[in-house]
PDB file of N, CA, C and O in Angstrom:
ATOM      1  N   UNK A   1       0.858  -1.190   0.000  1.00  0.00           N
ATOM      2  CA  UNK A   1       0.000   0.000   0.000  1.00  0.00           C
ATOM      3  C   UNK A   1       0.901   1.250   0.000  1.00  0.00           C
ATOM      4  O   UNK A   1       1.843   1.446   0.768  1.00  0.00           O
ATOM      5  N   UNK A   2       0.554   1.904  -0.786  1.00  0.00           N
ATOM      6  CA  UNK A   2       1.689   3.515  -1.160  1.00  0.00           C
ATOM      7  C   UNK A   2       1.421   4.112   0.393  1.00  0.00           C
ATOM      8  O   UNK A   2       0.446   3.834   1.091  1.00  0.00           O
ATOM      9  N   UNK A   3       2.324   4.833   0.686  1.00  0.00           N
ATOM     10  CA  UNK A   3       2.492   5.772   1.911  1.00  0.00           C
ATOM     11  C   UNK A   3       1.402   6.348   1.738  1.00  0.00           C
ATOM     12  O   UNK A   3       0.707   5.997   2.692  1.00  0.00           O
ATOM     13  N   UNK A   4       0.575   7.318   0.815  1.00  0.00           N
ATOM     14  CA  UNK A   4      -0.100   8.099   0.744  1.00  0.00           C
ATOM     15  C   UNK A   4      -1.447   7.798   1.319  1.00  0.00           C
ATOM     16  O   UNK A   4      -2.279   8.544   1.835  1.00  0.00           O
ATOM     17  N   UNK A   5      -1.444   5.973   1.004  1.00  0.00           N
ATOM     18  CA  UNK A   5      -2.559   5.930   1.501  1.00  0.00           C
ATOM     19  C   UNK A   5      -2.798   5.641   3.500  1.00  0.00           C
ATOM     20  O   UNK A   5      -3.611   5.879   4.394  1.00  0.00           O
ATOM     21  N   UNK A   6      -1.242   4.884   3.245  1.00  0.00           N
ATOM     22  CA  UNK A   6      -1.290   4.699   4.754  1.00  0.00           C
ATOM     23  C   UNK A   6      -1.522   5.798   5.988  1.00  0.00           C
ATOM     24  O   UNK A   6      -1.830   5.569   7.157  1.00  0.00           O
ATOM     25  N   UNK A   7      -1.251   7.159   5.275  1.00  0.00           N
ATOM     26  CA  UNK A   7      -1.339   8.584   5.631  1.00  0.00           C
ATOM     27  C   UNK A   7      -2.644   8.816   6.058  1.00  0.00           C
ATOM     28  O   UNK A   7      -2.976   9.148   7.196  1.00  0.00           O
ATOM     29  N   UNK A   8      -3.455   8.606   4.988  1.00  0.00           N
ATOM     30  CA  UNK A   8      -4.869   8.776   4.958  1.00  0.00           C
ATOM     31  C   UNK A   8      -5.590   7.600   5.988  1.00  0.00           C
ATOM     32  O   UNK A   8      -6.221   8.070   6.934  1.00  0.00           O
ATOM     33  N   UNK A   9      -5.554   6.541   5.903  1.00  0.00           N
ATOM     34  CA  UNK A   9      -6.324   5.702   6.964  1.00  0.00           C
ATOM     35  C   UNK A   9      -5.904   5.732   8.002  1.00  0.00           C
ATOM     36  O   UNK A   9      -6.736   5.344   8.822  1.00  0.00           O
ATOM     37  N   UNK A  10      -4.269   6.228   8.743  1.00  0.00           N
ATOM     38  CA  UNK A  10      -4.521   6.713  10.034  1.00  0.00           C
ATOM     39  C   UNK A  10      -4.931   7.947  10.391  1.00  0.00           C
ATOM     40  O   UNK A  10      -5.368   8.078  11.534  1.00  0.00           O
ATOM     41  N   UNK A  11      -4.869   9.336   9.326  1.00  0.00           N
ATOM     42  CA  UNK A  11      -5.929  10.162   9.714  1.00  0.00           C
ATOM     43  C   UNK A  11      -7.526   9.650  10.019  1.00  0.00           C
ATOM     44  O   UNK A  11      -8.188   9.857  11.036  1.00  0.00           O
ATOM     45  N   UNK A  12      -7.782   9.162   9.207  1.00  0.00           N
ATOM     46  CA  UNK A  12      -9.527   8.250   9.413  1.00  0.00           C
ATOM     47  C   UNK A  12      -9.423   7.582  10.718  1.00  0.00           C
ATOM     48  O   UNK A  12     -10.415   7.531  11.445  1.00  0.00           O
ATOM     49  N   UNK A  13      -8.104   6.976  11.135  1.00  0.00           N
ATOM     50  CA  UNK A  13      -8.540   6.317  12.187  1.00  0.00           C
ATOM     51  C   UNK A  13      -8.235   7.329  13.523  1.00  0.00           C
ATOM     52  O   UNK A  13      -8.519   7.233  14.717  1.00  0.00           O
ATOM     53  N   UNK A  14      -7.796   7.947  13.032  1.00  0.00           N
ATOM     54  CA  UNK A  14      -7.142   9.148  14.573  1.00  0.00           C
ATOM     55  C   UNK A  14      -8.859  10.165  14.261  1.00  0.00           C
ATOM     56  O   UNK A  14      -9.769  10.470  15.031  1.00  0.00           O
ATOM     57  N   UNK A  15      -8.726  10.315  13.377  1.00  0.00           N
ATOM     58  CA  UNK A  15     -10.686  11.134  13.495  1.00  0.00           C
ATOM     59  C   UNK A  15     -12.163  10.545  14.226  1.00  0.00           C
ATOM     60  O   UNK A  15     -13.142  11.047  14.779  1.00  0.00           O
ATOM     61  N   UNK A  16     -11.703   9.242  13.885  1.00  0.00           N
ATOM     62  CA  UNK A  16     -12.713   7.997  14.401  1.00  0.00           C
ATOM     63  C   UNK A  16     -12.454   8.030  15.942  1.00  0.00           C
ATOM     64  O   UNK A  16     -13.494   7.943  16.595  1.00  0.00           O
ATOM     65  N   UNK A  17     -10.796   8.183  16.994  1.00  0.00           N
ATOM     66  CA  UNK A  17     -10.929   7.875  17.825  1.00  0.00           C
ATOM     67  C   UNK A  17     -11.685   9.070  19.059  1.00  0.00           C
ATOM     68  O   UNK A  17     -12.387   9.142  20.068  1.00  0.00           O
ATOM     69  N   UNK A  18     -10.776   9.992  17.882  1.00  0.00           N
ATOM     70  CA  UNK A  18     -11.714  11.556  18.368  1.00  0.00           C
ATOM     71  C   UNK A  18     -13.123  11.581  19.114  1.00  0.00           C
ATOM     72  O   UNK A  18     -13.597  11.571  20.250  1.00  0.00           O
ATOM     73  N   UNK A  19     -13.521  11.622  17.690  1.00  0.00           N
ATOM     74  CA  UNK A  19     -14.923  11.456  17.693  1.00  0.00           C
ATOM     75  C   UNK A  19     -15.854  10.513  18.725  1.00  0.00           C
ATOM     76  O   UNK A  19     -16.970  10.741  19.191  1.00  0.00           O
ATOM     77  N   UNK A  20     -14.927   9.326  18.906  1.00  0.00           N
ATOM     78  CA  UNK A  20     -15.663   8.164  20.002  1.00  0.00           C
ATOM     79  C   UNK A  20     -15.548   8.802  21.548  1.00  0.00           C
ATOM     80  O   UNK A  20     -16.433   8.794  22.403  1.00  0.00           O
ATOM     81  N   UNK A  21     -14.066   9.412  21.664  1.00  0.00           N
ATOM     82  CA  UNK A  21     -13.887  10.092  22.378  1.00  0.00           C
ATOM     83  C   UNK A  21     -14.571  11.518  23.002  1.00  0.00           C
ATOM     84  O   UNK A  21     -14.486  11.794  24.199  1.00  0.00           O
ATOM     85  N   UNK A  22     -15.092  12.168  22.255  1.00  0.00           N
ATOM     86  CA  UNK A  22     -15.910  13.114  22.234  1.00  0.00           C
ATOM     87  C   UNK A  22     -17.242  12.836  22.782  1.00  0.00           C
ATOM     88  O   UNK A  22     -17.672  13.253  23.857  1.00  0.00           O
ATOM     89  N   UNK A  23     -17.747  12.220  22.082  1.00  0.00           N
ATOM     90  CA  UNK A  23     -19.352  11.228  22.848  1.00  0.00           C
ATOM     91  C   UNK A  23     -19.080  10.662  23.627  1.00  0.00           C
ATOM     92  O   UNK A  23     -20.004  10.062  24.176  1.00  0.00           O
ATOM     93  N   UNK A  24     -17.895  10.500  24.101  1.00  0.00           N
ATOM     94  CA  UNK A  24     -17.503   9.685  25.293  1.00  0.00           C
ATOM     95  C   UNK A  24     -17.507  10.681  26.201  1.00  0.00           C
ATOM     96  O   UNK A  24     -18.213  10.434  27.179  1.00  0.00           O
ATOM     97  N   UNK A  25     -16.696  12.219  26.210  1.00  0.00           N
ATOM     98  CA  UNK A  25     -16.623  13.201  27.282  1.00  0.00           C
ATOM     99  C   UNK A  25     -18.285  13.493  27.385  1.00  0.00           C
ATOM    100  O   UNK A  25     -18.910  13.286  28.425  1.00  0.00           O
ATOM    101  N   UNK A  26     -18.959  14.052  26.034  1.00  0.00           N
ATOM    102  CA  UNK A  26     -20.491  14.216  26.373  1.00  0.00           C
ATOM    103  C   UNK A  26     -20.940  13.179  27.159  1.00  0.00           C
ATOM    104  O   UNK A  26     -21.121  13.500  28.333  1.00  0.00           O
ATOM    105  N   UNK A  27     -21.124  12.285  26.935  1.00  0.00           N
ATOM    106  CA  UNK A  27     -22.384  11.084  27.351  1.00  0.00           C
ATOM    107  C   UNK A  27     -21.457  11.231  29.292  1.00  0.00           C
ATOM    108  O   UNK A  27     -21.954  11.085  30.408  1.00  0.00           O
ATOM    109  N   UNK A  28     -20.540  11.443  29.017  1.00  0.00           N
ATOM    110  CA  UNK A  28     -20.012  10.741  30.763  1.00  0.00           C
ATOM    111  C   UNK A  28     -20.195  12.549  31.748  1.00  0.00           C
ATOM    112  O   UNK A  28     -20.229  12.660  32.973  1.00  0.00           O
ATOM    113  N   UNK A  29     -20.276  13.634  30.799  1.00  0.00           N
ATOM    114  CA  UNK A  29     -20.365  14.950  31.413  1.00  0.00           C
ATOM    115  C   UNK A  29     -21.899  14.592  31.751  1.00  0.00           C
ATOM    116  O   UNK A  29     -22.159  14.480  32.949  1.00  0.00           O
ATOM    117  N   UNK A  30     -22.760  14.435  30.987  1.00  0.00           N
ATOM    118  CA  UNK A  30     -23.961  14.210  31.315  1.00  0.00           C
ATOM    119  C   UNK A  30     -24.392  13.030  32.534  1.00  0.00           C
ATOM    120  O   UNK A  30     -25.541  12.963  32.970  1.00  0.00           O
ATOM    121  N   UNK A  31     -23.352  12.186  32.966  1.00  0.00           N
ATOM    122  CA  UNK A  31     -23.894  11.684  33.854  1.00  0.00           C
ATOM    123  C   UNK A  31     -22.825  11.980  35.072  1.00  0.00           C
ATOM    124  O   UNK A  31     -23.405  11.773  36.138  1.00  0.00           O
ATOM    125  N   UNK A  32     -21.753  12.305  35.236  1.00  0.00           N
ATOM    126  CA  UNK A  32     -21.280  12.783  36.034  1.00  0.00           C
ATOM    127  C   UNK A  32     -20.309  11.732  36.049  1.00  0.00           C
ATOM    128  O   UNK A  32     -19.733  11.652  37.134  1.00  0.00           O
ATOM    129  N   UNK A  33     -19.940  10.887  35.172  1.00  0.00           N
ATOM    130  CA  UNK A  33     -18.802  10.189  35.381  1.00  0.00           C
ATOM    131  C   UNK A  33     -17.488  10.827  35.225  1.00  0.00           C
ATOM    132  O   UNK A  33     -17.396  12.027  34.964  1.00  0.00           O
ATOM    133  N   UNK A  34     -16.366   9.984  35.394  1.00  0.00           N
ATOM    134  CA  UNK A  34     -15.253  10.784  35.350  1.00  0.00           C
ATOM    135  C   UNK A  34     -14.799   9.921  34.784  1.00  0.00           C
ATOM    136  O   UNK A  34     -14.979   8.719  34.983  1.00  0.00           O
ATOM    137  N   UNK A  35     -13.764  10.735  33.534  1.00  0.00           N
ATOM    138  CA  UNK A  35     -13.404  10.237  31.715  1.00  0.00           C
ATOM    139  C   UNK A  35     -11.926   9.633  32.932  1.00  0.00           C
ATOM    140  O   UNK A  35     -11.537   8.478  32.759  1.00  0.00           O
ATOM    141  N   UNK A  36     -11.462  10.213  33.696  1.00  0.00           N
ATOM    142  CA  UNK A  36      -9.975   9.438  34.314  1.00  0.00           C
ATOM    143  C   UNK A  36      -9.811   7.726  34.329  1.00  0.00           C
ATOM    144  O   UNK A  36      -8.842   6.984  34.165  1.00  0.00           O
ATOM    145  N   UNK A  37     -11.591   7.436  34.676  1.00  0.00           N
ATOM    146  CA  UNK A  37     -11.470   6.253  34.876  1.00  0.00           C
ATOM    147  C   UNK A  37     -11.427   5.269  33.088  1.00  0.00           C
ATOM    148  O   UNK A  37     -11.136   4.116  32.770  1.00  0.00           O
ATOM    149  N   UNK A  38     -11.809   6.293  32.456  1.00  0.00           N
ATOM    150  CA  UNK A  38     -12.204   5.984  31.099  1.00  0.00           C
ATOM    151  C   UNK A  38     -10.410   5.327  30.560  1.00  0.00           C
ATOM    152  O   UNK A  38      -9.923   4.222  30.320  1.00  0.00           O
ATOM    153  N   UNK A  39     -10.027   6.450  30.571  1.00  0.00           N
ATOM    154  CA  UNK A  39      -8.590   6.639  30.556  1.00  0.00           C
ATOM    155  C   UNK A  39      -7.259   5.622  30.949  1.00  0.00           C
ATOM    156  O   UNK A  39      -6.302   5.168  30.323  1.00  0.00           O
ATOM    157  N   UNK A  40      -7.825   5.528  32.514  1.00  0.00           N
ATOM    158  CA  UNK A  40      -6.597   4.314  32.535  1.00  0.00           C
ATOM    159  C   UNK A  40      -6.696   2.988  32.450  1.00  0.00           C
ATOM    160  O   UNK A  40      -5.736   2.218  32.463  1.00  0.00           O
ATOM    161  N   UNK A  41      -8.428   2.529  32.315  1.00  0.00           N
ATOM    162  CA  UNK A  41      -8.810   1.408  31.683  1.00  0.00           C
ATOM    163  C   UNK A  41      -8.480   1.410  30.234  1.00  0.00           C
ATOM    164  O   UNK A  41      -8.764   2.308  29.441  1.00  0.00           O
ATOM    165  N   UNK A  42      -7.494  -0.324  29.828  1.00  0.00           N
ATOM    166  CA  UNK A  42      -7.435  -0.042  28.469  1.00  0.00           C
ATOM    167  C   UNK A  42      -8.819  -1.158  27.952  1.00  0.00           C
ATOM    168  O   UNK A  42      -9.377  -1.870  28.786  1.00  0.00           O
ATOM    169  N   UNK A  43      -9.207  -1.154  26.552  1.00  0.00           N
ATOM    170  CA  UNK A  43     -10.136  -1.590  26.250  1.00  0.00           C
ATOM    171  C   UNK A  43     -10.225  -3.277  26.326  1.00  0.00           C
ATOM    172  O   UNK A  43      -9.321  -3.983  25.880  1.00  0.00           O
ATOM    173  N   UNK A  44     -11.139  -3.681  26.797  1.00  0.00           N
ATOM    174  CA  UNK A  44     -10.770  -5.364  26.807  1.00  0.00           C
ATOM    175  C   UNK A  44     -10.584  -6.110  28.423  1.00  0.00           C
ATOM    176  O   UNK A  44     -10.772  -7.202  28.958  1.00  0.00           O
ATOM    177  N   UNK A  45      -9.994  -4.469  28.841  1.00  0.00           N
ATOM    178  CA  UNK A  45      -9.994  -5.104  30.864  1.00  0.00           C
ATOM    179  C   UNK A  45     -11.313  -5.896  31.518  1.00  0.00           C
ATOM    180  O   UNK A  45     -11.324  -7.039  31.975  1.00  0.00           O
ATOM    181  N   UNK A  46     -12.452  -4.921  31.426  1.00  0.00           N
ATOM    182  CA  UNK A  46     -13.920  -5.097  32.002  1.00  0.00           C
ATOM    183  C   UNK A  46     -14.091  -6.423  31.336  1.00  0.00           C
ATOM    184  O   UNK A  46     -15.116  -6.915  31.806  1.00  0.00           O
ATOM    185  N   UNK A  47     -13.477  -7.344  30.328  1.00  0.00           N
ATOM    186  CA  UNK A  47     -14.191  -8.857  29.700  1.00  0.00           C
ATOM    187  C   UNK A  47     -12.928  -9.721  31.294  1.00  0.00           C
ATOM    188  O   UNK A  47     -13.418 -10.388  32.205  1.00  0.00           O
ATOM    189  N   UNK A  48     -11.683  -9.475  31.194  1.00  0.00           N
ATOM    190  CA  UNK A  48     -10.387 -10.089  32.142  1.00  0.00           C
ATOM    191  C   UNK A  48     -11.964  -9.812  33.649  1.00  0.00           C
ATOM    192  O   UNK A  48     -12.686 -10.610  34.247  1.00  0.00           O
ATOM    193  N   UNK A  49     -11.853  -8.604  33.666  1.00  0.00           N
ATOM    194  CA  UNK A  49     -12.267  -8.673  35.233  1.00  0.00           C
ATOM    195  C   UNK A  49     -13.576  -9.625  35.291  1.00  0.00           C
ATOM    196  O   UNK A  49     -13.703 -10.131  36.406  1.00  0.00           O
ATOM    197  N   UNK A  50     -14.615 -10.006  34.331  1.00  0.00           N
ATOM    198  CA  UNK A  50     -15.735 -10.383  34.656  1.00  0.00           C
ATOM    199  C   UNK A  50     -15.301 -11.791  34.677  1.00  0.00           C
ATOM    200  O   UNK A  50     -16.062 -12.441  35.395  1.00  0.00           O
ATOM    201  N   UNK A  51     -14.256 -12.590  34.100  1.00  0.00           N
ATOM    202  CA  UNK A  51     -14.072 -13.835  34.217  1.00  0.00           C
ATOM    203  C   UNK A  51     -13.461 -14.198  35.525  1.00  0.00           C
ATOM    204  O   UNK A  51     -13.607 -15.132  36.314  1.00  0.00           O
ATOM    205  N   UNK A  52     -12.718 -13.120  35.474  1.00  0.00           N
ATOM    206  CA  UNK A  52     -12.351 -13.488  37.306  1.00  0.00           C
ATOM    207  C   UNK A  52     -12.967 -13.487  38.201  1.00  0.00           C
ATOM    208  O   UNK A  52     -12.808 -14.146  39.229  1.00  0.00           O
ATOM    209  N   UNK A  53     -13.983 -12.539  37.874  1.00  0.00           N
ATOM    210  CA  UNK A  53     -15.119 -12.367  38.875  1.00  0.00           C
ATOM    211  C   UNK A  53     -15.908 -13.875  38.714  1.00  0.00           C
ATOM    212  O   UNK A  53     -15.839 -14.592  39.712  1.00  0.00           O
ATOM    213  N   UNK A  54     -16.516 -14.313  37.751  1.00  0.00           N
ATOM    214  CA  UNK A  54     -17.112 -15.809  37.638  1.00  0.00           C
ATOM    215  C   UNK A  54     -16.367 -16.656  38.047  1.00  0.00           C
ATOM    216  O   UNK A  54     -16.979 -17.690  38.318  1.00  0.00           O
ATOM    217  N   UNK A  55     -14.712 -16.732  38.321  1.00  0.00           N
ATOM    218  CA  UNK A  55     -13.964 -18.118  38.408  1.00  0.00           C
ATOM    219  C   UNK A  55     -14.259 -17.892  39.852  1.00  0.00           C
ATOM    220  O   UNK A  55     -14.676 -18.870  40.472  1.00  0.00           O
ATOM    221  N   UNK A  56     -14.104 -16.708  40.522  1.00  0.00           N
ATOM    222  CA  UNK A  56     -14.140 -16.740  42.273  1.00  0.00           C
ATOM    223  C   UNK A  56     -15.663 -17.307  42.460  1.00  0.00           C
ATOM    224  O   UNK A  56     -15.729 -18.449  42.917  1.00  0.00           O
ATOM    225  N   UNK A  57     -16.866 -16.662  42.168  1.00  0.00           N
ATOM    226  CA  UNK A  57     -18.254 -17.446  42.076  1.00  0.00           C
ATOM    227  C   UNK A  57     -18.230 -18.801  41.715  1.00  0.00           C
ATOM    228  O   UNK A  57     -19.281 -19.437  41.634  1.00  0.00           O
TER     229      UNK A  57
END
């Protein structure tokens, strides 16, 4: 794939994360959550913690 394009689909993907990010500060301002916790969770933790949580149950 030419550079030019590889240029272009991580702009698309750095706009995409924005954007998720953005509805993420709205939706969590609106409920009073705090984005910190958003933040130092990486994506995929909350599936690790619920199995651990079932193996102790």
């Amino acid at each position: 794939m030419p550079q030019k394009d590889l240029d272009r689909l991580k702009a698309v993907e750095l706009a995409a994360v924005r954007k998720a990010a953005d509805s993420l500060a709205h939706v969590s301002h609106v409920r009073g959550v705090s984005l910190k916790f958003f933040a130092v969770v990486p994506i995929g933790a909350s599936k690790k913690t619920e199995s651990k949580t079932n193996e102790r149950n």
